[in-house]
C-alpha positions in Angstrom: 11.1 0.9 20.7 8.4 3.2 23.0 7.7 6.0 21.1 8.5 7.9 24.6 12.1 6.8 24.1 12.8 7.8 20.8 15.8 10.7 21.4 14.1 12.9 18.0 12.2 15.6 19.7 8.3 16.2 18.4 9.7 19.5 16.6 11.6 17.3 14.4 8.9 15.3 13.4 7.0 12.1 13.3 9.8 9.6 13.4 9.0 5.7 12.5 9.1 3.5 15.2 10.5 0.2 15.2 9.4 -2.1 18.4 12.4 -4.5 18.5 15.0 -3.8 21.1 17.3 -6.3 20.0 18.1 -4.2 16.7 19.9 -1.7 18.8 22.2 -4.6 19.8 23.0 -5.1 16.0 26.3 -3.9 14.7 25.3 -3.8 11.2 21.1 -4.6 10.1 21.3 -6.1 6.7 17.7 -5.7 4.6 18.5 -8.3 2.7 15.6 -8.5 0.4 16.6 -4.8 -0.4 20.3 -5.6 -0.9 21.3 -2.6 1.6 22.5 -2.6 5.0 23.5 0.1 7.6 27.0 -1.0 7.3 27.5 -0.6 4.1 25.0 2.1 2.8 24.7 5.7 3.8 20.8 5.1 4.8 20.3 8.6 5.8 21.9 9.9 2.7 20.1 7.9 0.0 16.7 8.0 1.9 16.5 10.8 4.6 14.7 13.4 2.4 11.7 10.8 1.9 8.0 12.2 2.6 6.1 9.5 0.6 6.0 6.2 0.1 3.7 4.6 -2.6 3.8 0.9 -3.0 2.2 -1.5 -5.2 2.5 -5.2 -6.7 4.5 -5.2 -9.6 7.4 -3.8 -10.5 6.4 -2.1 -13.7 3.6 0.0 -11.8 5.7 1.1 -9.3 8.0 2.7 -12.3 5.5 3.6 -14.2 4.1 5.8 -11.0 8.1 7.3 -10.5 7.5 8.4 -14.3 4.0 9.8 -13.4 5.3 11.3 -10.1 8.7 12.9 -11.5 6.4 14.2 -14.5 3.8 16.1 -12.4 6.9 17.3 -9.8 8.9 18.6 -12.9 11.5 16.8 -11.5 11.4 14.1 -15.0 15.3 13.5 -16.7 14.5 13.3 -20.5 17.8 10.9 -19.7 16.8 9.0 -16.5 15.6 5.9 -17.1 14.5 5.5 -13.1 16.8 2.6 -12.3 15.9 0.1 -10.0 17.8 0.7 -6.5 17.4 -2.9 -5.6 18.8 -4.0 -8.7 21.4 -6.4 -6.6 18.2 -8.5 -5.8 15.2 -10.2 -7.4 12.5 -9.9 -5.1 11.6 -6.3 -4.8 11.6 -3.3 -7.5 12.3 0.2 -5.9 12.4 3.8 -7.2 13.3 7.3 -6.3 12.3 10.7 -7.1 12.9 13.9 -5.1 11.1 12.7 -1.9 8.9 10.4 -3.3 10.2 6.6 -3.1 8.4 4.2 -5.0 8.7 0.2 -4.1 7.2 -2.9 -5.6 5.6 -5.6 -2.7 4.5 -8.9 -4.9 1.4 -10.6 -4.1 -0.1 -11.2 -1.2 0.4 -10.7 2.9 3.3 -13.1 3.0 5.1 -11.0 0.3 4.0 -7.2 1.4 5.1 -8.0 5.2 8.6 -9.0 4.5 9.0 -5.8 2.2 7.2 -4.1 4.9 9.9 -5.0 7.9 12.7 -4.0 5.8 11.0 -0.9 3.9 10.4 0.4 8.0 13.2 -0.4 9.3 15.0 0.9 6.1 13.2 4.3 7.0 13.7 4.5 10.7 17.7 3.8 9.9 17.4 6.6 7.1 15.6 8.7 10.4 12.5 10.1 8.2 10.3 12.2 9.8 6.5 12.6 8.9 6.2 9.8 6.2 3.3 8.8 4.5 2.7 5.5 3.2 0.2 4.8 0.8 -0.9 1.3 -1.6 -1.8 1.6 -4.9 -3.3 -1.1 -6.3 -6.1 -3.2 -8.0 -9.2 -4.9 -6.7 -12.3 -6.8 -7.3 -15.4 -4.9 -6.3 -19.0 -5.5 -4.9 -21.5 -3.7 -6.0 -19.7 -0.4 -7.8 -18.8 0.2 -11.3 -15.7 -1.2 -13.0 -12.8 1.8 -12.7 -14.2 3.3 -9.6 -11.6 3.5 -7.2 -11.8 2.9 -3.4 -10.0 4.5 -0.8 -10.0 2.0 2.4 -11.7 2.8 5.9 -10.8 -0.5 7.3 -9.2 -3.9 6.2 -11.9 -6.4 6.7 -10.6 -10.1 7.4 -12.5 -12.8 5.2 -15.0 -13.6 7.9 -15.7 -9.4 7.8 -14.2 -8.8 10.8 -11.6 -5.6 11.2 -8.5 -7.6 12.4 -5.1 -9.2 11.0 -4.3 -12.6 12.9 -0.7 -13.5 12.6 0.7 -16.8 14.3 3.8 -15.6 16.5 6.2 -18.2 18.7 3.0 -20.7 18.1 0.1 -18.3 19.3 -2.3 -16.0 17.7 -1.6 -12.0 17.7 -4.4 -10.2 16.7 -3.4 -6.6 15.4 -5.8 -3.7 14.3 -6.8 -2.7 10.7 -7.6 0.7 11.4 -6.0 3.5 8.5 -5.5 6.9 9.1 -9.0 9.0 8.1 -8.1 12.1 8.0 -5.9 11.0 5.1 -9.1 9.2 3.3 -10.8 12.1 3.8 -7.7 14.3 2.1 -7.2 11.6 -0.9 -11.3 11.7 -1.3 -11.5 15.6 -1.6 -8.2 15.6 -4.4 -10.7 13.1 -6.2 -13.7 15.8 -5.9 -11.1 18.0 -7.4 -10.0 16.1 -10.2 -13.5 14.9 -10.8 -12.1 12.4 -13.8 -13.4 9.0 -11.8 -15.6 7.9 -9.3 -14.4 7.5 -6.3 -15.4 5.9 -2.5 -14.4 5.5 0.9 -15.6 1.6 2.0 -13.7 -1.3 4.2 -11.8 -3.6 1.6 -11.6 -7.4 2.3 -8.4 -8.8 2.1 -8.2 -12.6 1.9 -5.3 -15.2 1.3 -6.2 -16.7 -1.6 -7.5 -15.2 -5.0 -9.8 -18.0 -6.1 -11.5 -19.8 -3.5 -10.8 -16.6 -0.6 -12.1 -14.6 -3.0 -15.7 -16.5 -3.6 -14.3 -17.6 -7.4 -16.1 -20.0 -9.1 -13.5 -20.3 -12.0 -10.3 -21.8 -9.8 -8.9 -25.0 -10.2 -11.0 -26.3 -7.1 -14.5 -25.0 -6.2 -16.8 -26.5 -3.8 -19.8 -24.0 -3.4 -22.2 -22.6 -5.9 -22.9 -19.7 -7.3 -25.6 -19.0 -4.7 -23.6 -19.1 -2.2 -21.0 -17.1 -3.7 -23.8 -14.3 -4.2 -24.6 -15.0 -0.6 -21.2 -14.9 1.2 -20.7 -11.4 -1.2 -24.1 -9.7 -0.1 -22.8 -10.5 3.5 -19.8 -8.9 2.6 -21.5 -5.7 1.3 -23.9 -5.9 3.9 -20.7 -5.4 6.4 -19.4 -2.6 4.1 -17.1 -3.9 2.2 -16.7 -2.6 -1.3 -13.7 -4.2 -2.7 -11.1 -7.7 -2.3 -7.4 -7.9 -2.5 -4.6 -9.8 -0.9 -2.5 -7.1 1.0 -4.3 -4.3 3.0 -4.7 -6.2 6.6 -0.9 -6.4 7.4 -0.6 -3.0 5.5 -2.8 -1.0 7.8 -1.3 -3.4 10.5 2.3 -2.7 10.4 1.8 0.7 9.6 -0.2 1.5 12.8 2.6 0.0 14.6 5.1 2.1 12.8 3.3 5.2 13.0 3.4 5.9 9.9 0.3 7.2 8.1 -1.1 5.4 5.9 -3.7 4.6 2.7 -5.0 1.8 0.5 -6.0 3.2 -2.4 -7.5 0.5 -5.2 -8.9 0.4 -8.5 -11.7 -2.1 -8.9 -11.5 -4.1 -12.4 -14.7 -5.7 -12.1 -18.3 -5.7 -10.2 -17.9 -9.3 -8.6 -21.5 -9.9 -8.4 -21.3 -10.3 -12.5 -18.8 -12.3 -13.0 -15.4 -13.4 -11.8 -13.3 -12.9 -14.4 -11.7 -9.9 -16.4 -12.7 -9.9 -20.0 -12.5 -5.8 -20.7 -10.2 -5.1 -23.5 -6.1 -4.2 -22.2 -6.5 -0.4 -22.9 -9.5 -0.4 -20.5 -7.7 -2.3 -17.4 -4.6 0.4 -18.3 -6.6 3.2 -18.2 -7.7 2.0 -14.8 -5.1 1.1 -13.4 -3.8 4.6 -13.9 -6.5 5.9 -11.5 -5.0 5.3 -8.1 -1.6 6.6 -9.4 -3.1 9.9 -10.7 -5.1 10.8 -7.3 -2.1 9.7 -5.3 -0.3 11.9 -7.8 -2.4 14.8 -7.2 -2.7 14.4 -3.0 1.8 14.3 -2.9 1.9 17.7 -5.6 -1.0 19.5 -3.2 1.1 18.3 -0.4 4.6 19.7 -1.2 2.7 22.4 -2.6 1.1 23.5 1.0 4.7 22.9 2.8 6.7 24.7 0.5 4.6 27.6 1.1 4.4 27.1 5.1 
């Protein structure tokens, strides 16, 4: 769909776009990794009020950020227990609160882009207006301190290149990386604010492949040495790359496309030029794994604080 088409006026909003004109031909659009469908859910109901989106890998982060998020809204139920609103399926984990929705993506691009269709299209049928979209996560990084957390200029491919190449009818689409600044900027400042972490603004390489994508010398397989793993990591810094994980190219991809504004916003567990694997003790990894949550935390509460008084 052209933006220029969409029948929502700009005093309503920024709507999310979908570009597929054979959805409008479509007498009911299951999302059936979600278990709903515009035939039989109330899509504007259930999600219409959403502002932000936060997703994540697993299922017990995402609720553990709905019980952060409801607890710095005051909007927490001493008897809610958050369920899941996907509990009719396996694959994905989702969560309300107030306007804040909350929704597991697995690992890796395959896994984040099929969660990604349906969690856009699930928004556009719901007719949100001025969503943002932001992933919380973990990562390795290159050359920063374990717990600092990095908020992502632009998705880097493994060959450092700011592009996500998806095959498509048997040719090549190339799709930008690019993530909204102004909102790195706003995330960075509500670190300066809290000042309990460090925190950075660098590209993030994502790769396919934890091990070997990742320069891993402690995979099943490994063919190179650890020279050349220090080597092909310098490169990477070299290009401005502070961190690895598995998702943020089709994140910032699909989001573009969508409109929507977005954020990758990851914790890095480990300096990657030490070492490759995690040996820090479980209270550690929890405590930082807690940072992207709490400066996301504190960027939707400033948020809602400046419209409510607008």
């Amino acid at each position: 769909m052209n933006p220029k088409d969409d029948k929502r006026t700009e005093s309503c909003g920024s709507p999310v776009f979908v570009h597929n004109p054979h959805l409008e031909e479509m007498k009911d659009d299951v999302l059936y990794h979600f278990g709903f469908g515009t035939g039989t859910h109330n899509l504007p109901a259930l999600f219409g009020d959403v502002k932000f989106v936060c997703v994540g890998g697993s299922p017990w982060r995402m609720k553990s950020f709905t019980e952060y998020i409801a607890a710095e809204l005051s909007m927490e139920d001493p008897k809610s227990e958050y369920p899941n609103i996907c509990a009719g399926t396996d694959r994905y984990a989702m969560y309300k609160v107030g306007p804040v929705l909350s929704v597991s993506h697995g690992m890796g691009i395959p896994s984040i882009a099929i969660m990604l269709h349906e969690l856009i299209k699930l928004l556009h049928h719901a007719h949100c207006t001025d969503v943002t979209i932001v992933r919380i996560g973990t990562s390795g990084g290159i050359g920063l301190e374990p717990g600092t957390v990095v908020v992502t200029k632009q998705s880097m491919d493994a060959t450092f290149l700011p592009k996500f190449e998806q095959v498509i009818l048997g040719k090549t689409v190339v799709r930008n990386t690019d993530l909204d600044q102004s909102l790195a900027a706003e995330l960075l400042q509500c670190s300066k604010e809290l000042n309990q972490f460090e925190t950075v603004i660098g590209n993030t390489m994502c790769t396919l492949d934890f091990y070997e994508g990742q320069a891993r010398l402690d995979g099943a397989f490994c063919s190179y040495t650890e020279k050349d793993k220090q080597d092909y990591l310098k490169k990477a810094s070299e290009a401005g790359v502070c961190n690895i994980e598995m998702e943020s190219s089709v994140f910032a991809a699909m989001c573009k496309l969508s409109g929507l504004r977005a954020a990758v916003v990851c914790v890095t567990l480990l300096d990657r030029l030490n070492g490759d694997q995690l040996n820090v003790a479980q209270e550690v990894l929890h405590s930082y794994q807690q940072r992207p949550q709490i400066l996301v935390g504190c960027y939707i509460k400033k948020q809602l604080k400046k419209n409510s008084s607008s």
